[in-house]
N, C-alpha and C positions, 0 to 999 in steps of 0.2 A: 139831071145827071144821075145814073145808077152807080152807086157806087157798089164792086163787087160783094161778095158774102166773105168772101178768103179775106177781105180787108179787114171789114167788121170783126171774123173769126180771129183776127193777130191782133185785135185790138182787146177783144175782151179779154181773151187767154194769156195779151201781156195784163192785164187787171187781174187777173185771178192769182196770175202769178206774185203780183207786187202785192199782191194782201187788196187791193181797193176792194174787190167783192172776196168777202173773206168766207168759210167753208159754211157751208149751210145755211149762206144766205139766199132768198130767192131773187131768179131774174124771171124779170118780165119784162114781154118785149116790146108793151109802151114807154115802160120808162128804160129801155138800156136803146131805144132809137130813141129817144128825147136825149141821153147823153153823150150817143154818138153823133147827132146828127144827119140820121137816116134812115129809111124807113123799115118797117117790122117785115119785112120780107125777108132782106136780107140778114137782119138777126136772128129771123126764126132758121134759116138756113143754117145760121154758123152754130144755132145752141145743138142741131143736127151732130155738126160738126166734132164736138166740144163734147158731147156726148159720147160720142163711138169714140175719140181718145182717153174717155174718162175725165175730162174734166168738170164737166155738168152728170146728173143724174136726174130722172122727172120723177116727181113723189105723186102719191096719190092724193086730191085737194092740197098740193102746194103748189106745181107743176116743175117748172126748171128752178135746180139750184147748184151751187156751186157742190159739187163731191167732195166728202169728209172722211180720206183715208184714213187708214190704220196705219200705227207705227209698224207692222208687216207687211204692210202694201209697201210702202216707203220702205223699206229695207231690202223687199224683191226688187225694188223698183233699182236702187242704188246697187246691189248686185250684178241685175240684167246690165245695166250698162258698163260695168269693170268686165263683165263676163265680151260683152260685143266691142266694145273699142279697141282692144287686142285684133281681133276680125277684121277692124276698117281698116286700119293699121297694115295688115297683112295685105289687102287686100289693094291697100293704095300701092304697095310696095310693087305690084304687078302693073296696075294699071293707070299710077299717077302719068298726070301730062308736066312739062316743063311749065308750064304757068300757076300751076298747084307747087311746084315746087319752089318755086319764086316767090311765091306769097307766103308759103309756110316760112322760109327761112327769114324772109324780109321781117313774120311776126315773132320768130324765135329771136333773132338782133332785138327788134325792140322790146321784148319780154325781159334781155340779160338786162339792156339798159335803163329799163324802169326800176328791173330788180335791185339796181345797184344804186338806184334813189331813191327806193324805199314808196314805190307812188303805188298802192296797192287798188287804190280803184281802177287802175289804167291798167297792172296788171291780170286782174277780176276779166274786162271786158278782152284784153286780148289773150287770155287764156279761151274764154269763147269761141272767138275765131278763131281761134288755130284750132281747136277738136271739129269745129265745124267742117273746116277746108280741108283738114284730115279724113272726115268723114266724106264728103264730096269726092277727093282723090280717089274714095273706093271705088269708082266708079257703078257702086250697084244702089238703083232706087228706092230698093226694097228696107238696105240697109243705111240708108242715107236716112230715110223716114222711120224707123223706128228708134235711129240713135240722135233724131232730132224732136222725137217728143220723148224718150227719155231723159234729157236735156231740159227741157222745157219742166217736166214733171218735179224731176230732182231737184233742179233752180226753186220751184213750188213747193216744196215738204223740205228742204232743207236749208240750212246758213252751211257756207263756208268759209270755215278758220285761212290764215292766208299761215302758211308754213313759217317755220323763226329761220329759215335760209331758205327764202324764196328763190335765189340764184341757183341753188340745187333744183329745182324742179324743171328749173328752164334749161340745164343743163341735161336733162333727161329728155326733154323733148325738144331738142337740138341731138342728140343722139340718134332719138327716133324718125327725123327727119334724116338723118345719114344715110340711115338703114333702107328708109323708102328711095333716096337717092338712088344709091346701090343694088336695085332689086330683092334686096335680101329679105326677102317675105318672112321667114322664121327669126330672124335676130327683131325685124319690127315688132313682132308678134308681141315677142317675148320683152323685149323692153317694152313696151305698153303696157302689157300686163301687171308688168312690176310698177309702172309709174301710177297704173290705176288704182292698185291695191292701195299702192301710198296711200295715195289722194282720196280717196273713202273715207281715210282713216283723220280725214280734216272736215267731214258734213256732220253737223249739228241741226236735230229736227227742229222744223220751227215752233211749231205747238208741242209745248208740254205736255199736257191734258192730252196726247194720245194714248189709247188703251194699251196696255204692256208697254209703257216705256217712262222711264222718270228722267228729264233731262231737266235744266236750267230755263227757267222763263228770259225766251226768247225775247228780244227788241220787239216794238209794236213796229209794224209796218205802216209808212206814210199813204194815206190813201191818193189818189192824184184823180182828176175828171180830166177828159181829153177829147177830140172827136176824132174819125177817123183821117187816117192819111193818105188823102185822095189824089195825091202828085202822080199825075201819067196816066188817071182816070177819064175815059175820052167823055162827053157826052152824049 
C-alpha cells in the first residue's frame, strides 16, 4: 500500500505544530518513516512540502529541520491573517452556498452553547471550523490556501488565551454569519475585521526565548508518536 505524501505531510506538520518535533530539531527520513509507518519516499516528498510553507528549513551538514522563527515572523505572520479573514469574509458574502451556510450557523449554535458551559476545549476546536468554512465559503483556492497555512503557522508560534466572555465572541461571529447571509460583503468585511483585531489581542508566543520579545514561559508541549491515517488509502 502507498500511502500518499499529502498524508505523511498532515502528519508531520500536525507534529510540528503540537511541539512533538520541536524547532531545530532534525528530521530524517529514516526515522520520521519508522514513526510514521512508511516509507522515505513519501516523506522526503512532504519535507518538500513543509518546506516551501516554511515549516522545515535544510541546513548545511544538518539537512531537514524543524524552522525557528522569530518573534517578527510570528507577528507578520498573526497580522497577515487579521489582515486576510476580513477578505474571506467578504468574499464568502458573494459567493457562500446554502450548505456553508448551514454549517456555519449550525457551529455558531453550538459555539453560544459551549459558551455558556464554559467547555473551552470544545469551544478552541469549533472556533477552527468555523474560520475554516468561512474560508472555504470564499470560494477562491488561492485564498482558501494561504488562510489555512496561516492557521496552521499561528496555531505553531502561538497559545490562545480563551476571552473572560467567550459568549461575546460567538456573538460576533453569528453576526458575521448574518452579514454572509445577507450578501452584504462590506458589513462582513468589517465585522471580521473588528472580530480579528479582537482575537489577536488573545495569542500568546509559545517560546519565550524568541529574539525581540520577552513573554511568560509557555506550557511545555506533550509530545505524541502516531502513524499515518491511512483510511480510504487504496492499495
Amino acid at each position: 500500500m502507498r500511502v500518499p505524501a499529502h498524508s505523511v505531510c498532515t502528519a508531520i506538520r500536525d507534529d510540528i505544530v503540537s511541539g512533538a518535533h520541536p524547532p531545530g530539531s532534525r528530521l530524517t527520513e529514516e526515522l520520521l518513516a519508522r514513526r510514521y509507518g512508511v516509507s522515505r519516499v513519501p516523506v522526503r516528498e512532504a519535507l518538500r512540502t513543509l518546506e516551501s510553507e516554511g515549516f522545515v528549513v535544510t541546513r548545511r551538514h544538518a539537512g531537514a529541520c524543524v524552522a525557528e522563527p522569530t518573534a517578527r515572523e510570528a507577528a507578520d505572520l498573526l497580522e497577515m491573517r487579521t489582515l486576510l479573514e476580513p477578505l474571506g469574509a467578504a468574499r464568502a458574502a458573494e459567493r457562500r452556498s446554502e450548505a456553508h451556510l448551514k454549517v456555519l450557523r449550525g457551529l455558531v449554535r453550538l459555539g453560544q452553547e459551549r459558551a455558556r458551559r464554559g467547555e473551552a476545549e470544545d469551544l478552541r476546536a469549533l472556533g477552527g471550523w468555523f474560520h475554516e468554512t468561512l474560508a472555504q465559503a470564499s470560494g477562491s483556492p488561492g485564498l482558501i490556501a494561504l488562510l489555512t497555512q496561516l492557521r496552521h503557522k499561528t496555531a505553531w508560534m502561538y497559545m490562545v488565551e480563551q476571552p473572560a466572555r467567550p459568549a461575546d465572541s460567538w456573538a460576533e461571529l453569528g453576526a458575521i454569519v448574518d452579514a454572509v447571509a445577507r450578501g452584504d460583503a462590506d458589513r462582513a468585511r468589517a465585522l471580521s475585521a473588528r472580530h480579528a483585531e479582537r482575537a489577536a489581542g488573545f495569542h500568546r508566543l509559545r517560546r519565550p526565548d524568541l529574539p525581540g520579545r520577552r513573554t511568560p514561559p509557555a506550557a511545555r508541549v506533550r509530545s505524541s508518536q502516531h502513524g499515518v491515517n491511512t483510511a480510504g488509502v487504496r492499495p
